[in-house]
C-alpha positions as CSV (number, residue, x, y, z in Angstrom):
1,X,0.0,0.0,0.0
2,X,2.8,2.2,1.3
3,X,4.3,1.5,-2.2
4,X,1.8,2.4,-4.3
5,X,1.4,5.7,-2.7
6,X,5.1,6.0,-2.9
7,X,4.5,5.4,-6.3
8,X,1.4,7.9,-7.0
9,X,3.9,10.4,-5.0
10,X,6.7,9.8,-7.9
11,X,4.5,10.4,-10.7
12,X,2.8,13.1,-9.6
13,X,6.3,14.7,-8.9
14,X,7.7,14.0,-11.8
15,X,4.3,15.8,-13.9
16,X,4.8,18.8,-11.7
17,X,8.2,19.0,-12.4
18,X,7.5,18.6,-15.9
19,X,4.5,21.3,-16.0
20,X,7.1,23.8,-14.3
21,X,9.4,23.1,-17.0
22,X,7.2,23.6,-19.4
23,X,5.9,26.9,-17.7
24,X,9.6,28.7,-17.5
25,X,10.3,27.6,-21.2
26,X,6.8,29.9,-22.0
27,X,8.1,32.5,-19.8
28,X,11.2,32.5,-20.9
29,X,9.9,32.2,-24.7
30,X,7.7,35.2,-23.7
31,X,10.8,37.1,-22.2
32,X,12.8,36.5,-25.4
33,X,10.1,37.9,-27.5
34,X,9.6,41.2,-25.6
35,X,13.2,41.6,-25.2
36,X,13.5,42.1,-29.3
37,X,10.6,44.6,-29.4
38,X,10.8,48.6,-29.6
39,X,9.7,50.6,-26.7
40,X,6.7,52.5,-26.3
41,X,6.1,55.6,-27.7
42,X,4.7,56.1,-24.0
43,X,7.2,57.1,-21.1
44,X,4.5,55.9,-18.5
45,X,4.4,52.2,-20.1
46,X,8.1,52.3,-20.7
47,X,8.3,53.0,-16.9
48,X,5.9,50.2,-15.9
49,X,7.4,47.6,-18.3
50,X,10.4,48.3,-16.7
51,X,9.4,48.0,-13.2
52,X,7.6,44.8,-14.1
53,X,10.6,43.4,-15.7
54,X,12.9,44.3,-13.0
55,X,10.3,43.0,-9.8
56,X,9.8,46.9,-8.6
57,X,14.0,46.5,-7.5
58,X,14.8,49.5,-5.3
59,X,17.8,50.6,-6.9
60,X,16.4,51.2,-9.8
61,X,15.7,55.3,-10.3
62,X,13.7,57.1,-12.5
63,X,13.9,60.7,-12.8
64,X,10.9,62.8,-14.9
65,X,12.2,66.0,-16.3
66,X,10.6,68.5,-18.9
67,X,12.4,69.8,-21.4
68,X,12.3,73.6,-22.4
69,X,11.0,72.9,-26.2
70,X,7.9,73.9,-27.4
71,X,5.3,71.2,-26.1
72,X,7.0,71.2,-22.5
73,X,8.2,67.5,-23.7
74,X,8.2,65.3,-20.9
75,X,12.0,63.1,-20.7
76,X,12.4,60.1,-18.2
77,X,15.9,59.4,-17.0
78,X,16.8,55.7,-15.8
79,X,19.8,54.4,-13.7
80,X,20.9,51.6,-11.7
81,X,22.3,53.2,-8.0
82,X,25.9,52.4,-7.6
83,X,26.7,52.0,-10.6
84,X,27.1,55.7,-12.1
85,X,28.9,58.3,-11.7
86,X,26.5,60.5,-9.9
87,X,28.7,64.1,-10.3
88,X,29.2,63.3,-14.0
89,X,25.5,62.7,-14.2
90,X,24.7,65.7,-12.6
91,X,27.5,67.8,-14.0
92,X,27.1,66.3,-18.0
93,X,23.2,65.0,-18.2
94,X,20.4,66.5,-16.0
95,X,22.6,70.3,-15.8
96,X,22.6,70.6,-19.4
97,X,18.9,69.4,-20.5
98,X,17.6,71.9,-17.4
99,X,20.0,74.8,-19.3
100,X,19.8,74.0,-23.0
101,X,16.9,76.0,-24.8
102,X,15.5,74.4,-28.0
103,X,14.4,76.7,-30.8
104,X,11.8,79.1,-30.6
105,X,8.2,78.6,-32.2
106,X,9.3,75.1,-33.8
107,X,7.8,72.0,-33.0
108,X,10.4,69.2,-32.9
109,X,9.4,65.3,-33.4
110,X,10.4,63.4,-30.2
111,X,12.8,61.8,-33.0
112,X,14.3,64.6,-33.9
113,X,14.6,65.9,-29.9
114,X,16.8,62.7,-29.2
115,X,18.9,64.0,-32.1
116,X,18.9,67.3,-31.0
117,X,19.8,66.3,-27.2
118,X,22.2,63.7,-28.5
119,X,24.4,66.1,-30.9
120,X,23.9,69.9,-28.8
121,X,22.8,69.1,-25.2
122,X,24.7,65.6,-23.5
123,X,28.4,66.5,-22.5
124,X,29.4,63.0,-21.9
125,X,31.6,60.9,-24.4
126,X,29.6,58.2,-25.5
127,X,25.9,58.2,-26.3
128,X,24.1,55.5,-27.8
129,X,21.0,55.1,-29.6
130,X,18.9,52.2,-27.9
131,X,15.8,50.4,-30.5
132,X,15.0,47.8,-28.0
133,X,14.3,45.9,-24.6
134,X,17.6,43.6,-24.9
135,X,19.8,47.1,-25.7
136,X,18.0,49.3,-23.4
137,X,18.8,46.4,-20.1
138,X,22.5,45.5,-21.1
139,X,22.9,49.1,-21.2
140,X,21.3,49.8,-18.0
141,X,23.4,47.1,-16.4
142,X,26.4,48.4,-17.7
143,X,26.2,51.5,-16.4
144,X,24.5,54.1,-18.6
145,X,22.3,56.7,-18.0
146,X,18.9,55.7,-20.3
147,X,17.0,58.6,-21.7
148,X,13.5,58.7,-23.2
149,X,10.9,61.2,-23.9
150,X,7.6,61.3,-24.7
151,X,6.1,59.6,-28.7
152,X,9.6,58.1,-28.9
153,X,10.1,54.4,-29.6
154,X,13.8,54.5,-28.8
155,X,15.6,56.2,-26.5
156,X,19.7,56.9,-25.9
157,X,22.0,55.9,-23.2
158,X,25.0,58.2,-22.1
159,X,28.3,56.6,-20.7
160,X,28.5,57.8,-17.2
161,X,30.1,54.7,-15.8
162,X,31.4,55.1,-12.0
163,X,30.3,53.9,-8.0
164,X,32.9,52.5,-5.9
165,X,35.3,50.7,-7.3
166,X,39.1,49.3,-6.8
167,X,41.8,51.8,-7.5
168,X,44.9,50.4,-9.6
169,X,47.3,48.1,-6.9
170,X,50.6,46.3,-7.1
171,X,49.7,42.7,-7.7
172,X,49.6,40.1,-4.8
173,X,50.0,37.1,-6.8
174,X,53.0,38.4,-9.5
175,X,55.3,39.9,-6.8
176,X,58.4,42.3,-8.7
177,X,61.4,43.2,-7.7
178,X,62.3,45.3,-10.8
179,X,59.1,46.5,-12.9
180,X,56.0,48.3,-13.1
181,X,53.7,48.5,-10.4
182,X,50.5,48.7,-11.2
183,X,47.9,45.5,-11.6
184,X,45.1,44.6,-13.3
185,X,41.1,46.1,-11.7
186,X,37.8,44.3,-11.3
187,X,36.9,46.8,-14.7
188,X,37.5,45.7,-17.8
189,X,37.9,49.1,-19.4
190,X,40.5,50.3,-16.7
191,X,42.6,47.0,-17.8
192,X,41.9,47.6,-21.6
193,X,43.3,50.9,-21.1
194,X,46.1,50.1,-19.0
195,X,47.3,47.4,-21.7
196,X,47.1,50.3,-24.3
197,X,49.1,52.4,-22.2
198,X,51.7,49.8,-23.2
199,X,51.1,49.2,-26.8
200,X,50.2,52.6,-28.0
201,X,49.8,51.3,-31.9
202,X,46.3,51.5,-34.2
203,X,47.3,47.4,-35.0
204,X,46.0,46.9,-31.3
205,X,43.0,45.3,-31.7
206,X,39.5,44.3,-29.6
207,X,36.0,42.7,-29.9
208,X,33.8,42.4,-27.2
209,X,31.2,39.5,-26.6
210,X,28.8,39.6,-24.1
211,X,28.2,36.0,-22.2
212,X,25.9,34.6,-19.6
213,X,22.2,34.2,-20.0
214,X,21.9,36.3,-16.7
215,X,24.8,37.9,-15.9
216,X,25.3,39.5,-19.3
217,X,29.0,39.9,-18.8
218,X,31.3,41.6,-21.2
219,X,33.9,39.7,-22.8
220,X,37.0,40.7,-25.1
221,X,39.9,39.5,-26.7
222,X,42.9,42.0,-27.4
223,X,45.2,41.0,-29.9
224,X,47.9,42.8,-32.5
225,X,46.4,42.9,-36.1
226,X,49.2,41.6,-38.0
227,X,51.1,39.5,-35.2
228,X,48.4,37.0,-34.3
229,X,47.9,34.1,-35.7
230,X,44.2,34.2,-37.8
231,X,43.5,30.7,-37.8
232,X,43.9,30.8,-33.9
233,X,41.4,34.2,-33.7
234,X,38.8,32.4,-35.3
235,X,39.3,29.0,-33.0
236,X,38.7,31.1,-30.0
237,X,36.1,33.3,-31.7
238,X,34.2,30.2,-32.0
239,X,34.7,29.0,-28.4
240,X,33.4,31.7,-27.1
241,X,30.2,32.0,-29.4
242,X,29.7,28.3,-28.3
243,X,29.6,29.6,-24.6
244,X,26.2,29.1,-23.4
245,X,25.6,29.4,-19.4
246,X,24.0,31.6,-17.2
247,X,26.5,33.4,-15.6
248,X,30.4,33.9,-15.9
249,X,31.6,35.5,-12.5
250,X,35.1,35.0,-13.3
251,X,37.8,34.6,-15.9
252,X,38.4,30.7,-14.4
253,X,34.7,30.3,-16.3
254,X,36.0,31.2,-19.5
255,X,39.5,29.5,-19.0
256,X,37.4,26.0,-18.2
257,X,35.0,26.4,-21.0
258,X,37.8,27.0,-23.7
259,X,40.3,24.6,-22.6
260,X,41.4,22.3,-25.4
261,X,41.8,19.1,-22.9
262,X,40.1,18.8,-19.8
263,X,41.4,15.4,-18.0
264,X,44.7,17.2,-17.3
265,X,46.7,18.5,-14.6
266,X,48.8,21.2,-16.4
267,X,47.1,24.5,-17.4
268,X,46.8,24.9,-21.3
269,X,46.1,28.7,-20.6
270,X,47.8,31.4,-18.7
271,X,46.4,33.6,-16.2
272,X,48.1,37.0,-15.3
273,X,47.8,40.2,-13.5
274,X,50.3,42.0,-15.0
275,X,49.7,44.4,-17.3
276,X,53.2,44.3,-18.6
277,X,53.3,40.7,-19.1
278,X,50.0,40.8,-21.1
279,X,51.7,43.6,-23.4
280,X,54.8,41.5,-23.9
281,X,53.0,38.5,-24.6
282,X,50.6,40.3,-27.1
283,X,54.1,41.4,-29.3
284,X,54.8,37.9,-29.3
285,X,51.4,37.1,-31.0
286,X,49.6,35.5,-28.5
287,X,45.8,37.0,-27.8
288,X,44.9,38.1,-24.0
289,X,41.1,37.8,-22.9
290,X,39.4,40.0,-20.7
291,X,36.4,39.5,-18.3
292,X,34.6,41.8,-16.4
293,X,35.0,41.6,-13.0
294,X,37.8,40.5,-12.7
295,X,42.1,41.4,-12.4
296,X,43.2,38.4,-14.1
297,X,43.5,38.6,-18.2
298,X,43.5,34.8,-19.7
299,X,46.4,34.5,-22.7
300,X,46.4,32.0,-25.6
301,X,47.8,29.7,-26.6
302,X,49.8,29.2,-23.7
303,X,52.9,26.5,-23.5
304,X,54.8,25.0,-20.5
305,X,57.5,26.8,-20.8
306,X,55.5,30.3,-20.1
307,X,54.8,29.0,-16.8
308,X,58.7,29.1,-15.8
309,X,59.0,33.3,-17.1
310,X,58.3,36.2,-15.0
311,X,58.2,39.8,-16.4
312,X,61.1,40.8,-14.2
313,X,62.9,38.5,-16.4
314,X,63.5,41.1,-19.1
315,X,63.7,43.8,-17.2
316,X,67.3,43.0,-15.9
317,X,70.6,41.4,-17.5
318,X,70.2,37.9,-19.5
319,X,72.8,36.3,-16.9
320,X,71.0,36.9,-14.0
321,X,67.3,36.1,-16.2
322,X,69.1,32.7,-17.0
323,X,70.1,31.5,-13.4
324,X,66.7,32.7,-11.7
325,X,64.8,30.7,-14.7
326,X,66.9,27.5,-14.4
327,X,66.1,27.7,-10.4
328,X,62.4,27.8,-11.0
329,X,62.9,24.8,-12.7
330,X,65.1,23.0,-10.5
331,X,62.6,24.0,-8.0
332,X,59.8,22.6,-9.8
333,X,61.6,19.1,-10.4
334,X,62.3,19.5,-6.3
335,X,58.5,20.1,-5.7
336,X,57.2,17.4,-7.6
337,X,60.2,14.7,-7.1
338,X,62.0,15.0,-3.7
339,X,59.7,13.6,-1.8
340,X,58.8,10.5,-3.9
341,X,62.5,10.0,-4.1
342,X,63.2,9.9,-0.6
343,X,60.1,7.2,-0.4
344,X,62.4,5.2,-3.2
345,X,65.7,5.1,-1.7
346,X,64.6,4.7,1.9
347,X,61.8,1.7,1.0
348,X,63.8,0.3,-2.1
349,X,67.4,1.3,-2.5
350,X,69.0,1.6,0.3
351,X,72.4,0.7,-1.4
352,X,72.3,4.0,-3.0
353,X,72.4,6.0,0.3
354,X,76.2,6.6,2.1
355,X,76.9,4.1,4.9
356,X,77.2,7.2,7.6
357,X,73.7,8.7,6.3
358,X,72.0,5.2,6.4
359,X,72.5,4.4,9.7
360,X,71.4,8.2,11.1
361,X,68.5,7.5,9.2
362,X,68.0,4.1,10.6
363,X,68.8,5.5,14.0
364,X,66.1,8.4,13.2
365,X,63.9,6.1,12.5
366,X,63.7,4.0,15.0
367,X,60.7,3.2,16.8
368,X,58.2,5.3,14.1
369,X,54.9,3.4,13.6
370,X,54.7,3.8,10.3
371,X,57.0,3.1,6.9
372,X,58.7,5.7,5.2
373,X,55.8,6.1,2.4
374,X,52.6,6.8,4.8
375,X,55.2,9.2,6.8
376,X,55.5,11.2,3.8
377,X,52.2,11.1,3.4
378,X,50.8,12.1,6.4
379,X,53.3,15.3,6.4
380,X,52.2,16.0,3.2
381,X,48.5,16.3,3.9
382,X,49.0,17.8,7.0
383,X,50.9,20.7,5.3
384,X,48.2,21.3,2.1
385,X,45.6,21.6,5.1
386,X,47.7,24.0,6.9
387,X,48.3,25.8,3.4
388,X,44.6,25.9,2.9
389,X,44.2,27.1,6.5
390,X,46.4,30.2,6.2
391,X,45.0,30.9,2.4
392,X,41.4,31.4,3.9
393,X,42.2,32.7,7.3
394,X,42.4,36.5,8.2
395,X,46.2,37.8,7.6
396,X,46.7,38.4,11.1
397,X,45.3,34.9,12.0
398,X,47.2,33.3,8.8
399,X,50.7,34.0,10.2
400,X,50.0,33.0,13.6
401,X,48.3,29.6,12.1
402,X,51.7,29.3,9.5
403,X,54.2,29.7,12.9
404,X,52.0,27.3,15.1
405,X,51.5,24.7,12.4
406,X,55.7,24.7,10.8
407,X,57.3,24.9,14.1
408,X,54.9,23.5,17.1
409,X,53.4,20.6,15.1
410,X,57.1,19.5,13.2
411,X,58.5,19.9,15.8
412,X,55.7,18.1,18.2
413,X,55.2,15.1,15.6
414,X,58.8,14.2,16.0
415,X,59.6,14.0,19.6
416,X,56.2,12.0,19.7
417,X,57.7,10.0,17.2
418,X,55.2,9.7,14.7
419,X,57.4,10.6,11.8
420,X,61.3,11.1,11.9
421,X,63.2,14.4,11.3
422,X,64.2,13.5,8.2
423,X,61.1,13.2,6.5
424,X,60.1,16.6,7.9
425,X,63.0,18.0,6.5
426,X,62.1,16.7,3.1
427,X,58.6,18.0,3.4
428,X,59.3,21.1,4.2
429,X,62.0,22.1,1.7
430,X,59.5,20.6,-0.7
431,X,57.2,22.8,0.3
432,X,59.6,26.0,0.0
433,X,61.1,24.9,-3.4
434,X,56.5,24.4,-4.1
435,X,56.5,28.6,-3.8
436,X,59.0,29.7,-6.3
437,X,57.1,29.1,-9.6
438,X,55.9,32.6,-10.7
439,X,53.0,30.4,-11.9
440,X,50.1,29.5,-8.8
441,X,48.3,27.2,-11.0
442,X,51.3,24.9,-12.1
443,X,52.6,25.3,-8.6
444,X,48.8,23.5,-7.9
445,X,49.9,20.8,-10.8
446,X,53.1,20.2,-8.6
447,X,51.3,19.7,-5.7
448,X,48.3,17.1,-7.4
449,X,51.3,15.1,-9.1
450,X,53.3,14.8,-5.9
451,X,50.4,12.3,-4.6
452,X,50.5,10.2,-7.5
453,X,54.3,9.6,-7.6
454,X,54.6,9.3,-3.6
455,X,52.2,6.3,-4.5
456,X,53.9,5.2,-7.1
457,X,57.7,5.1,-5.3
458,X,55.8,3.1,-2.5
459,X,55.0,0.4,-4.7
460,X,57.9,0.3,-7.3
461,X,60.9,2.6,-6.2
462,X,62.5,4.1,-8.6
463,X,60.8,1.9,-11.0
464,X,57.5,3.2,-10.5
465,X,59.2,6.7,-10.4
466,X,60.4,5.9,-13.9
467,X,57.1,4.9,-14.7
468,X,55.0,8.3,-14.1
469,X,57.5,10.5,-15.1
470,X,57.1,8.5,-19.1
471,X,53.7,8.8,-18.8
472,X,54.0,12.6,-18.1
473,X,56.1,13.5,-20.9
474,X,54.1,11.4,-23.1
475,X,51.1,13.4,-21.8
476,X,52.7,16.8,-22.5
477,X,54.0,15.5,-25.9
478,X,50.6,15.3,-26.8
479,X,49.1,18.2,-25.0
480,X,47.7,21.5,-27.1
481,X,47.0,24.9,-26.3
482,X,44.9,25.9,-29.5
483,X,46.6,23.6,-31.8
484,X,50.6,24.9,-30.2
485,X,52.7,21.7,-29.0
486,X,52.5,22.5,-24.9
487,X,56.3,21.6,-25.1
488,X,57.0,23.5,-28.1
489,X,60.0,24.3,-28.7
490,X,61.9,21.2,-27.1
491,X,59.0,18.8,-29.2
492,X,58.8,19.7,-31.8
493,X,62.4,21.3,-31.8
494,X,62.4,24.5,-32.7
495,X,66.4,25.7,-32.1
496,X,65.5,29.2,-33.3
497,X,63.2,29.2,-30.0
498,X,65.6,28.5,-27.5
499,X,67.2,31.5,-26.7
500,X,63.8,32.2,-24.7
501,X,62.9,28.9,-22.7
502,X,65.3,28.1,-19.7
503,X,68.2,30.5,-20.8
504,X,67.3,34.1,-21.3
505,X,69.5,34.9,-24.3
506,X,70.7,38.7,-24.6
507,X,67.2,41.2,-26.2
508,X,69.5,41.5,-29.0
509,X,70.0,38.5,-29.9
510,X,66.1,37.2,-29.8
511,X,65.4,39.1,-33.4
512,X,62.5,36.7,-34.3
513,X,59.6,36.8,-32.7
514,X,58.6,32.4,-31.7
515,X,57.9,30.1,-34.4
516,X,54.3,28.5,-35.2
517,X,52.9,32.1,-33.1
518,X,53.2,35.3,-35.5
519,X,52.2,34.4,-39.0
520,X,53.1,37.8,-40.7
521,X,55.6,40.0,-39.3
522,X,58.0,37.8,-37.6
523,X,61.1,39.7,-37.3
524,X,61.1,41.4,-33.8
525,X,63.8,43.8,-34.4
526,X,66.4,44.4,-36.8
527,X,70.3,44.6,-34.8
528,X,73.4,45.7,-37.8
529,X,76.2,43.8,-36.7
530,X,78.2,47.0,-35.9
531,X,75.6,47.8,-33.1
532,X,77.1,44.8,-31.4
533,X,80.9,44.8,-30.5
534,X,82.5,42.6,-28.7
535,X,84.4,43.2,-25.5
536,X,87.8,45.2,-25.9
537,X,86.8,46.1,-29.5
């Protein structure tokens, strides 16, 4: 019995569910349709179709003004609170259509007022004409100042942009020693701006997109006309077209949805916050995308060795580039390997430790619980949760919470003797060498792969080692970033490449600008031999 209603319960669910479904596709249908059709010609039914649209929202203001023309033409202006400007509004909007006289004894068409307020009376730098619903919200949520007047069907939206926002900061993520200063805003036009600032040339180029059913966000790629590659323009043109969701809050929502592979550790696109580094990488050919609401641009296509670079890189002598780029990488090979190793030799090879270091190991080890592979483990969780921890805590609380968990618990763990002091040791200079990529989210790759091959050394040594690390570079080997090799230029070799991957070769030497990247212009600089003398000449 208990079934059957069960049952009756299920089905009935199931056509309500339905029935609802059915009821938001009609609204939604009905929504779509009104969004394409012209205004009213009536400022009192504009203002309640609003209102309706919008659920009667509070920050929402309308302001009724009458013109000085003729008729005494009646003019609505509508905002969004917070996000304008309310000086230039006052100051470049209301001031001038309460001061601005229209001509004597002629009778205007409401058509012909917009014209005439658009051209003589608004003092602000962009003014649009709005013919519909869809225009007249994506401009409203953007920012403008929507104006209507009476027996129009369209209206005009003025760009007076503004409300609180974050001034330009140094980065926090792309620390400099030697460089600009300044990083990337929440606004995409500040950003924009700030990369033209750098590149002041006419081949700079941008399109915008808007994306998101319901956040309506602004989208655009920047790119150099000329330098870019056009076959991968129209790739990422169509990625993003193909972008159907109802929000995108951040650029990691456009990264994930454009990604040539998903089932992979490694990034395949680069995220920075640097408006330098998006200007360099733009002369290289590369495109940057911008989101809005957010300080980190996205760049494409995006190879390994990009992950290794910092800006700073180029800003001081090649020698000094070179040795700071070949530590990241040693530091990067000590982040993912050092503690799988230690797992190898201490499980598996013991022959290949020194007699005086294997018996203070042995010594050390002496009376732990637990072999050499869950030791490393255990320290190795223990410190990604106290990473996390400090991450998400307060800063105040964060360094408290760093000291308390590197020096009281290491230190606690081993006199209890639950691990030895070696592997601490180990985990802990893993973890320092784990914080000098310039990159966070291949420092995160680092940290995901050291799992797998801490698992692998505790079942095979060295063997099993061997083992991942194949199956890594055959991953990477076939990895793309928009159709570039990920390990470009070491497979496929490109020799005329290398004087930018681990060794920073002298400015003056890199003349071409990388291979398989610019299709058209690739010469970078042109350097006459007699520019370039050598020492004592």
């Amino acid at each position: 019995m208990s079934g059957s209603f069960m049952g009756g319960r299920g089905k009935a669910s199931k056509k309500a569910n339905k029935k609802l479904a059915r009821a938001e596709k009609h609204e939604q249908e009905q929504l779509d349709a009104f969004s394409d059709k012209p205004l009213f010609t009536s400022l009192e039914q504009n203002s309640e179709a609003i209102k309706r649209e919008l659920g009667e929202s509070q920050d929402i203001i309308f302001r009724e003004l009458q013109l000085k023309d003729v008729n005494q033409t009646k003019a609505l202006i509508v905002y969004v609170q917070g996000m304008v400007d309310d000086e230039r509004m006052n100051e470049f909007v209301i001031q001038p259509m309460h001061r601005v006289k229209f001509p004597d004894e002629e009778i205007m068409p409401p058509k012909e007022l917009l014209e005439h307020m658009k051209s003589s009376q608004l003092e602000t730098g962009i003014v649009n004409d709005i013919c519909d619903w869809k225009m007249l919200f994506q401009k409203l949520f953007m920012g403008y100042c929507i104006i209507m007047i009476e027996g129009a069907s369209h209206a005009i939206g003025t760009n007076v942009v503004g409300g609180a926002r974050r001034g330009v900061e140094e980065p926090k993520t792309e620390m400099a020693i030697r460089g600009p200063r300044e990083g990337f805003t929440e606004s995409i036009r500040i950003n924009s701006s700030m990369i033209r600032r750098k590149i002041r040339s006419p081949k700079l180029w941008m399109e915008q997109w808007t994306i998101g059913e319901v956040s309506q966000t602004p989208v655009s790629i920047m790119y150099v006309k000329g330098l870019a590659d056009e076959n991968v323009l129209m790739d990422l043109r169509e990625r993003l077209k193909a972008i159907h969701i109802d929000g995108i809050l951040e650029s990691g929502y456009i990264e994930e949805l454009i990604t040539d592979q998903m089932w992979t550790p490694f990034p395949t696109v680069l995220s920075v916050e640097r408006p330098d580094a998006v200007a360099g990488n733009l002369l290289e050919g590369r495109i940057a995308i911008l989101v809005d609401g957010t300080p980190f641009v996205l760049i494409v296509p995006a190879i390994l060795n990009m992950f290794f670079q910092a800006s700073e890189d180029y800003y001081q002598r090649y020698d000094i580039a070179t040795f700071l780029r070949m530590l990241r990488f040693v530091s990067f090979l000590i982040a993912l390997l050092m503690p799988s190793i230690y797992v190898a030799i201490v499980g598996y090879h013991q022959e290949m430790i020194p007699t005086q270091l294997l018996l203070k190991l042995a010594a050390q080890r002496e009376g732990v619980p637990f072999p050499a592979y869950l030791e490393a483990f255990i320290m190795e969780l223990v410190f990604e949760i106290l990473r996390e921890a400090v991450v998400r805590m307060p800063s105040a609380a964060g360094n408290t919470i760093s000291i308390v968990g590197g020096l009281v618990i290491g230190q606690s763990v081993v006199e209890a003797g639950i691990v030895s002091p070696a592997v601490v040791i180990v985990v802990s200079f893993t973890a320092i060498a784990s914080f000098v990529s310039p990159s966070y989210s291949l420092g995160i790759s680092a940290r995901l792969l050291r799992f797998f091959l801490l698992l692998a050394a505790s079942t095979l040594g060295f063997y099993g080692i061997g083992l991942v690390v194949l199956i890594l570079i055959l991953h990477l080997s076939n990895l793309r970033s928009f159709g570039m090799p990920y390990i470009k230029p070491f497979a496929p070799m490109f020799p005329r490449d290398m004087k930018d991957t681990l060794i920073r070769a002298p400015l003056w030497k890199m003349r071409d600008r990388p291979q398989k990247l610019a299709t058209e212009n690739v010469v970078r600089q042109e350097v006459h031999p007699e520019h370039r003398k050598e020492p004592g000449q």
